[in-house]
DRENDREN-421282 format. One record per residue (C-alpha): residue number from 1; residue in three letters; x, y, z. Coordinates in pm, 1 decimal. Each point is the difference from the previous one (the first is absolute). Last residue first. Example, Ala and Ser with C-alpha at 12.3 -4.5 7.8 and 13.67 -1.06 7.14 Angstrom:
BEGIN
n/res/c1/c2/c3
2/SER/1367.0/-106.0/714.0 $
1/ALA/-137.0/-344.0/66.0 $
END
This chain:
BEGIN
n/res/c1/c2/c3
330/UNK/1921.5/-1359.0/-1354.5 $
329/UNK/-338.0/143.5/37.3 $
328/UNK/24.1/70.7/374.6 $
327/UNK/294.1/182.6/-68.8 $
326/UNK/-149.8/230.2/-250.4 $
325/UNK/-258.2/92.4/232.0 $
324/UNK/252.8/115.3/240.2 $
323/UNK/177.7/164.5/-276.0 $
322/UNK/-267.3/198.9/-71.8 $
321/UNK/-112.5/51.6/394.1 $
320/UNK/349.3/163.2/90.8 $
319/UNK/32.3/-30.3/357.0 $
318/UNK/-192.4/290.8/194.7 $
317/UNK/-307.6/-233.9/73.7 $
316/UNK/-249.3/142.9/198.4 $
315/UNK/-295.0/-206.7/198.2 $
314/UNK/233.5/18.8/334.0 $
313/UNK/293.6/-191.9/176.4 $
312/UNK/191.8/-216.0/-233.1 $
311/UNK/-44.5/-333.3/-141.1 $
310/UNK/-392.1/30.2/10.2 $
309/UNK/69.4/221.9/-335.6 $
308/UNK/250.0/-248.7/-138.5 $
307/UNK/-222.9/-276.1/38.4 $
306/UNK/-291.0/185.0/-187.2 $
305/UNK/225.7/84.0/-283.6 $
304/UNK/70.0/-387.3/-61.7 $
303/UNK/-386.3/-78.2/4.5 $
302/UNK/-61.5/316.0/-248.8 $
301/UNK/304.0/-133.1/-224.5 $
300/UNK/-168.6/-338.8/8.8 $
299/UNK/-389.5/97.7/-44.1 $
298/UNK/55.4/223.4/-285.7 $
297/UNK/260.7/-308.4/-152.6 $
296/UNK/-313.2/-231.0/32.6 $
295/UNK/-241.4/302.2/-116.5 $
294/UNK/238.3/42.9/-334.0 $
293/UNK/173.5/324.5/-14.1 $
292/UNK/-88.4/236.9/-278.9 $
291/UNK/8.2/336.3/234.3 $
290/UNK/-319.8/56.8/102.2 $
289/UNK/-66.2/-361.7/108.5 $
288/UNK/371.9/-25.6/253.3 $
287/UNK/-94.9/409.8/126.7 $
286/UNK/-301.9/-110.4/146.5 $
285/UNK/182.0/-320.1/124.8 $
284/UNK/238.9/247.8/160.0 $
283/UNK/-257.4/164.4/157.2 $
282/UNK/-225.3/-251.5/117.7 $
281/UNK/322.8/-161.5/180.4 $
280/UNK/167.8/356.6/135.6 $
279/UNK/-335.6/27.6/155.1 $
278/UNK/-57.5/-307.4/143.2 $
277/UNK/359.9/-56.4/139.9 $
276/UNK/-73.8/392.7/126.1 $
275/UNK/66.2/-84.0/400.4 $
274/UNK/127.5/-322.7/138.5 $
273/UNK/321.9/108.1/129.0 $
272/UNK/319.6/-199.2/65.2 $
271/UNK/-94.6/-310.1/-216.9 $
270/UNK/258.0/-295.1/-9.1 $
269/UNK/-92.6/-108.6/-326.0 $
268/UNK/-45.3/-314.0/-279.9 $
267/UNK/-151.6/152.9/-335.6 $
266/UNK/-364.4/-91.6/-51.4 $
265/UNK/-105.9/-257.0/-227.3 $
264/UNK/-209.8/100.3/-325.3 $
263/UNK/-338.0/-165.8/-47.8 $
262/UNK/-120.0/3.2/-306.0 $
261/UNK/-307.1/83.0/-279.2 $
260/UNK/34.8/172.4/-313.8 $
259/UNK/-362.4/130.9/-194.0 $
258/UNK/115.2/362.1/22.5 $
257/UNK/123.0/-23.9/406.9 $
256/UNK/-60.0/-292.8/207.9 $
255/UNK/254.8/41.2/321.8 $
254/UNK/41.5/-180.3/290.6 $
253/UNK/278.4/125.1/208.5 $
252/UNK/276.1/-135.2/250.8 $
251/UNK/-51.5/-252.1/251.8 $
250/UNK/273.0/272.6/246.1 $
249/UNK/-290.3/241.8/8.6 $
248/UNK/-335.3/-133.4/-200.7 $
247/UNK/-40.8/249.1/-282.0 $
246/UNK/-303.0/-37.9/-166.9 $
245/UNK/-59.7/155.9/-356.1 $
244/UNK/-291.9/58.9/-211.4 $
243/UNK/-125.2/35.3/-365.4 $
242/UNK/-335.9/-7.0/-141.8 $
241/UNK/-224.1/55.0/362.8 $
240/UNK/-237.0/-214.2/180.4 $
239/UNK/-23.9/-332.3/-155.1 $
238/UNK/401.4/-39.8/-16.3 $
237/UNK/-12.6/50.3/387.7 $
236/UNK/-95.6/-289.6/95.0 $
235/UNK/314.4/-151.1/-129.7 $
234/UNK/205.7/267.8/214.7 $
233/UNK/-199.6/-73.0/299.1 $
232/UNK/56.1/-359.1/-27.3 $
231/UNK/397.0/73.6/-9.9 $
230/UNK/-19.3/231.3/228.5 $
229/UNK/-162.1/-253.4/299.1 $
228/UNK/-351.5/7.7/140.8 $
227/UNK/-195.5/190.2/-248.7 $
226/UNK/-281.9/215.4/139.0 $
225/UNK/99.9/212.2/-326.6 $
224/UNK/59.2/330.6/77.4 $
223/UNK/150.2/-77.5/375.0 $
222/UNK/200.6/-313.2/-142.2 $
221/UNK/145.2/234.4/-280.3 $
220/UNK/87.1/271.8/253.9 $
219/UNK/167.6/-237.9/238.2 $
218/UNK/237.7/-107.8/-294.6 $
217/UNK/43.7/310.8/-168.2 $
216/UNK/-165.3/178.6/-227.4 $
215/UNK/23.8/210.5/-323.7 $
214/UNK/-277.6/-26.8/-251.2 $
213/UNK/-25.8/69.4/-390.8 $
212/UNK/-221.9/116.8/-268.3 $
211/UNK/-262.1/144.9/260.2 $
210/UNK/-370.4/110.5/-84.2 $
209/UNK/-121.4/-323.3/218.7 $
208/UNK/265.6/69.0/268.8 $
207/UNK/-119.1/350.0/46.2 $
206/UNK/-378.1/-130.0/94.7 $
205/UNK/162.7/-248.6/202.4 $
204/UNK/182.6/258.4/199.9 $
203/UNK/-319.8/181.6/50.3 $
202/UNK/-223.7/-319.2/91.3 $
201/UNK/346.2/-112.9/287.9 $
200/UNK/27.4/339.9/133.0 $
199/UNK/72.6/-226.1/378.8 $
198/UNK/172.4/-318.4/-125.7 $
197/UNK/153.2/120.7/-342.8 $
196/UNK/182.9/285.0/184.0 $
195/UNK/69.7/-186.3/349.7 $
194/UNK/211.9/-243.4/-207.2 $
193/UNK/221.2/313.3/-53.2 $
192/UNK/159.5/184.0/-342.0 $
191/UNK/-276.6/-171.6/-252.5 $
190/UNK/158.4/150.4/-294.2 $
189/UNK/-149.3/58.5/-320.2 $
188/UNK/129.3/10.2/-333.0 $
187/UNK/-200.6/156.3/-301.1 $
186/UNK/64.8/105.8/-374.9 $
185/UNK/-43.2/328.1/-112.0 $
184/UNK/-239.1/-23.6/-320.1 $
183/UNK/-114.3/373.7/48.2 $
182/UNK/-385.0/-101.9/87.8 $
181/UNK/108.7/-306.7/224.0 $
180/UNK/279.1/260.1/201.9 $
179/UNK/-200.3/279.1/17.4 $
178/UNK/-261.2/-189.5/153.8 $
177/UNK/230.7/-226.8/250.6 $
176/UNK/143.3/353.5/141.9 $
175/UNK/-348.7/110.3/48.8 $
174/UNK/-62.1/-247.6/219.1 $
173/UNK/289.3/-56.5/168.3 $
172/UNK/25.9/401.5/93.0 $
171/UNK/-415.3/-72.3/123.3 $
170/UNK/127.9/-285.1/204.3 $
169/UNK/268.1/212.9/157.9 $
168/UNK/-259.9/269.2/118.5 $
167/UNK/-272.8/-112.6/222.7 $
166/UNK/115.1/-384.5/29.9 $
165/UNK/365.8/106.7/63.2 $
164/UNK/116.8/-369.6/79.6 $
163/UNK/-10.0/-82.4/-354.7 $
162/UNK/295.4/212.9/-71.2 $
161/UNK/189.5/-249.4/210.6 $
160/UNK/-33.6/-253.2/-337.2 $
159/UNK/229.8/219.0/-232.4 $
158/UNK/-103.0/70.6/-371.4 $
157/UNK/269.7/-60.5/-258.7 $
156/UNK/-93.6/141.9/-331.7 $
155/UNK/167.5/-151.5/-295.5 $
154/UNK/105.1/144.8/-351.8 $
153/UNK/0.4/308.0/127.9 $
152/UNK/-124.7/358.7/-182.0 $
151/UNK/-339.5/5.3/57.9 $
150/UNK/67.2/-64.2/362.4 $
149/UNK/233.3/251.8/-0.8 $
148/UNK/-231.0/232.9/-153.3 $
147/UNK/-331.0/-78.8/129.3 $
146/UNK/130.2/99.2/352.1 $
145/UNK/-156.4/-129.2/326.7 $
144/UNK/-11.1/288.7/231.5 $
143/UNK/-384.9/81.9/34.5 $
142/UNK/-79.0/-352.4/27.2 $
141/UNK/171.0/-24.3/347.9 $
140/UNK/289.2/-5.0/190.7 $
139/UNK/-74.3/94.8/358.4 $
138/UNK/192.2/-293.5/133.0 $
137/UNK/310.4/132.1/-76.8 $
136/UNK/-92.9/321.0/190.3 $
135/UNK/77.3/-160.4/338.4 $
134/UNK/75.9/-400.8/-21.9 $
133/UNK/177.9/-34.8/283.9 $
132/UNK/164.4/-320.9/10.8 $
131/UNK/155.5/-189.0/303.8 $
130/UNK/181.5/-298.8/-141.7 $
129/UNK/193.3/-290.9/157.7 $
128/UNK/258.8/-149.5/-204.6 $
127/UNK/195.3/-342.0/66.8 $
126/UNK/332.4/-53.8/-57.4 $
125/UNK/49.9/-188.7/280.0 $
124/UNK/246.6/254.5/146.6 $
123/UNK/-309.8/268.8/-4.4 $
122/UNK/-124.1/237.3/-235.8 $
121/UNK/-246.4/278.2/52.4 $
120/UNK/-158.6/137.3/-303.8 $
119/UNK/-133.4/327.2/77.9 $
118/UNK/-262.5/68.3/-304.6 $
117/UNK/-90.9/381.3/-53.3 $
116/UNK/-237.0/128.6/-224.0 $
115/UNK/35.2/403.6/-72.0 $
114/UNK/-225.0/269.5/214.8 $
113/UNK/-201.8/270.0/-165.2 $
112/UNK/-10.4/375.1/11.0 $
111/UNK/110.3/-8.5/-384.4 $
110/UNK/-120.8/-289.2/-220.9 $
109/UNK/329.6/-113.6/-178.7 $
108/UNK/-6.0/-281.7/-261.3 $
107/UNK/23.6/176.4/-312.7 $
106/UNK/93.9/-158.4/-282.2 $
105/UNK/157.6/-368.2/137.5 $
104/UNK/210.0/-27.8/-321.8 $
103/UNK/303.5/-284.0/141.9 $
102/UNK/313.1/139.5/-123.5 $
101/UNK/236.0/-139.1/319.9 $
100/UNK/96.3/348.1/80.1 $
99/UNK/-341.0/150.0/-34.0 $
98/UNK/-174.9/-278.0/210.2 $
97/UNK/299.9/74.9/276.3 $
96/UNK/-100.7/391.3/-31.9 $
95/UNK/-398.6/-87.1/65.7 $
94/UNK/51.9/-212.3/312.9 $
93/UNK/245.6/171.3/152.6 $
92/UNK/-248.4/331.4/-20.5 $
91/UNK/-253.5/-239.6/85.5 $
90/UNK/204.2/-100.5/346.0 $
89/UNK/106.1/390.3/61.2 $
88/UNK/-362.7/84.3/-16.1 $
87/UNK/-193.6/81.3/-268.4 $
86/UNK/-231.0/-293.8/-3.0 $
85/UNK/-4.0/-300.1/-249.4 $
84/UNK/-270.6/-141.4/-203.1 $
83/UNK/30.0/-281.2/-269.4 $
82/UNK/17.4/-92.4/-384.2 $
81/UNK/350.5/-123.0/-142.4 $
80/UNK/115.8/-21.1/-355.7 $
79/UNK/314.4/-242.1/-104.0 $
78/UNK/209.1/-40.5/-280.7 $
77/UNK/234.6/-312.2/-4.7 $
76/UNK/347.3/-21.7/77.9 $
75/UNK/68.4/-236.8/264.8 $
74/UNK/24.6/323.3/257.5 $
73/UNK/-349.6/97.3/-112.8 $
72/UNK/-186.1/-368.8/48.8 $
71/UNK/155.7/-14.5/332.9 $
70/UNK/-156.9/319.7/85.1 $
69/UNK/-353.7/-88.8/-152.1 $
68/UNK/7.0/-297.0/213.9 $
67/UNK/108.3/230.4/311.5 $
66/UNK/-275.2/219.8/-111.2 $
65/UNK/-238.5/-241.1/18.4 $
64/UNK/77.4/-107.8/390.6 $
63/UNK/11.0/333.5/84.6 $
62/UNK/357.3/163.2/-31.1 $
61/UNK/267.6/300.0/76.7 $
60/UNK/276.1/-132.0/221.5 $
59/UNK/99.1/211.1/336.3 $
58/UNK/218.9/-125.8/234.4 $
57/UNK/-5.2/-18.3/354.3 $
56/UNK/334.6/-27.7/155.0 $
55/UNK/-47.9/-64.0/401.8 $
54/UNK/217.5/165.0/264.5 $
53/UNK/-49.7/364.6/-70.4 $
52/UNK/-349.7/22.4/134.9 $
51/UNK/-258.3/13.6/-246.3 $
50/UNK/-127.1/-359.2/134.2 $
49/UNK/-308.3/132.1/195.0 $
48/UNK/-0.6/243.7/-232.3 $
47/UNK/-111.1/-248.1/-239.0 $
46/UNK/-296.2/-179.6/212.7 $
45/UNK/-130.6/303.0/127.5 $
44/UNK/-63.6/171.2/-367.7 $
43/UNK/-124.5/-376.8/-97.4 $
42/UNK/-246.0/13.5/285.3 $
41/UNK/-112.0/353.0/-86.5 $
40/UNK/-21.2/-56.0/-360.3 $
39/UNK/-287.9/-349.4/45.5 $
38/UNK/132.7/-318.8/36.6 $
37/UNK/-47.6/-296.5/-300.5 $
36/UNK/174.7/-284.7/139.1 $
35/UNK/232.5/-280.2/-213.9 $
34/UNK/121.9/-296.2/202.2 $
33/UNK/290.6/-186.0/12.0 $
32/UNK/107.3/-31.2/363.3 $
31/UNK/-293.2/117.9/206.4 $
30/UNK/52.5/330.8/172.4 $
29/UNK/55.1/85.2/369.2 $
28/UNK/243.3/292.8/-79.0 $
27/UNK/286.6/-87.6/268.6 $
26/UNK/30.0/-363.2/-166.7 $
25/UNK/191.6/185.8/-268.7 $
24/UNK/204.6/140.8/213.9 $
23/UNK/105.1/-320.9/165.1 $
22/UNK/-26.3/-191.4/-378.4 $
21/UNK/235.8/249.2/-162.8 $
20/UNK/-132.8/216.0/-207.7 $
19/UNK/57.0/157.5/-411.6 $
18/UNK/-231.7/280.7/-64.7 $
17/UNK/-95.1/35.5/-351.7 $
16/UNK/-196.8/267.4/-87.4 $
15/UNK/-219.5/-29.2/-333.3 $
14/UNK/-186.5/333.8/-160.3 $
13/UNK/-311.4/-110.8/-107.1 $
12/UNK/-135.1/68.1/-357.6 $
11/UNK/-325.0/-235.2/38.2 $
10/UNK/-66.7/-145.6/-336.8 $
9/UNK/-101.3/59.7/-406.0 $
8/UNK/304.6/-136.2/-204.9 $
7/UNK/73.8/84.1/-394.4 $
6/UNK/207.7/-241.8/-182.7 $
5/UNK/156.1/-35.9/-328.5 $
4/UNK/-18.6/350.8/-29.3 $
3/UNK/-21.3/192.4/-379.8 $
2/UNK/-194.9/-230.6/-162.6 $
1/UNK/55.5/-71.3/-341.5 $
END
């Protein structure tokens, strides 16, 4: 047997989260809801501009994989990680909270480098607005995929923002996918962004075509696809890849999973923060298939988790996730 049920390959970035009121918020000029990439010296600006006593910024270790392979850990399943951090005080945090949660990440640290960093600003609506700084999370490559954990997982869980790294995050993909199809480690890929499919659209279909299973969300299904609703993306998508679900917000998820096909409605919520419902989903189905529990029920717990985690501010549940899961099943 295997000895992970999961291994992830993704950006390790180090999430802030900033909560704002809409005055200061309207200070930084930024469209509501939108994800940037800026470079370390507009980041570095951007947080000490709110280093000042009167905010709380709090630091959550993630990446949009890693949050999956989080959720995974705190339901009870064993989880690998691949990704880069520096060794500054943000990779430092980013190593020791992997270590308390049990997650194997190896080891992550390139010295003289600069961790990932995602400020999530939040605002009354419950709306997030991202600036990311990649740093040396983008610099994982070929050279630091692992044959062992890979070797060793019953799944491998690729994330779609590795795409983005055409010089060096397609090459980790790559030879990620090889291992994985000459050591029988199954494959799940997420598409992350529309933006992903859209604009690396040959290499992400090249991935698909080697891939067990696909994550996505509404707009990502329509962008892969050219569908014009979820639902017809999700049927379309049964000629592209084996197994695949949609999640389509408050219309729940479409899920066809080991020859079972449904839709699963979403649970009814008042969300306060947007961030990780993706994550904690694909991770808590993850965790649903390794662990003997049909797709439908997979899709259920995962749906239930999801409303939690938008429930509260930030991609981390600290509620017990077992009995979470458990409730959803009742």
């Amino acid at each position: 047997m295997p000895h992970y049920d999961v291994c992830g390959l993704g950006n390790a970035i180090v999430d802030i989260f900033l909560e704002l009121d809409e005055a200061e918020f309207a200070t930084l000029g930024f469209e509501r809801g939108t994800m940037r990439l800026v470079d370390k010296e507009s980041q570095h600006a951007l947080l000490e501009r709110f280093h000042n006593g009167r905010h709380d910024l709090r630091l959550v270790s993630g990446g949009s994989v890693a949050n999956s392979i989080i959720a995974l850990s705190q339901l009870g399943g064993k989880a690998a990680f691949i990704g880069c951090v520096g060794d500054d005080r943000y990779g430092l945090h980013y190593v020791e909270e992997f270590e308390q949660l049990g997650i194997d990440i190896g080891s992550p640290i390139l010295y003289g480098e600069t961790t990932g960093t995602c400020l999530a600003i939040i605002t009354p609506d419950a709306e997030r607005t991202m600036r990311t700084c990649l740093a040396i999370s983008s610099h994982l490559s070929a050279e630091h995929v692992d044959v062992h954990r890979i070797s060793e997982s019953q799944w491998l869980f690729i994330e779609g923002y590795v795409f983005a790294n055409p010089e060096t995050g397609q090459g980790a993909i790559e030879r990620a996918i090889e291992i994985a199809r000459q050591q029988g480690t199954k494959i799940a890929l997420t598409c992350s962004d529309p933006f992903i499919p859209e604009v690396f659209g040959e290499p992400f279909a090249h991935a698909l075509r080697q891939s067990d299973l696909l994550f996505c969300n509404g707009p990502e299904s329509m962008a892969l696809t050219g569908a014009s609703t979820p639902g017809e993306a999700f049927a379309k998508l049964a000629d592209m890849v084996p197994n695949c679900v949609v999640t389509d917000g408050p219309h729940g998820a479409h899920v066809r999973y080991d020859g079972q096909t449904a839709h699963v409605p979403a649970v009814p919520t008042d969300p306060k923060d947007l961030t990780g419902a993706g994550d904690m989903f694909a991770g808590s189905f993850l965790y649903g298939i390794t662990h003997g529990y049909s797709p439908v029920d997979a899709t259920r717990a995962a749906n239930y988790l999801s409303h939690k985690v938008i429930s509260q501010i930030g991609a981390r549940m600290h509620e017990d996730l077992r009995e979470l899961w458990n409730e959803a099943l009742q």
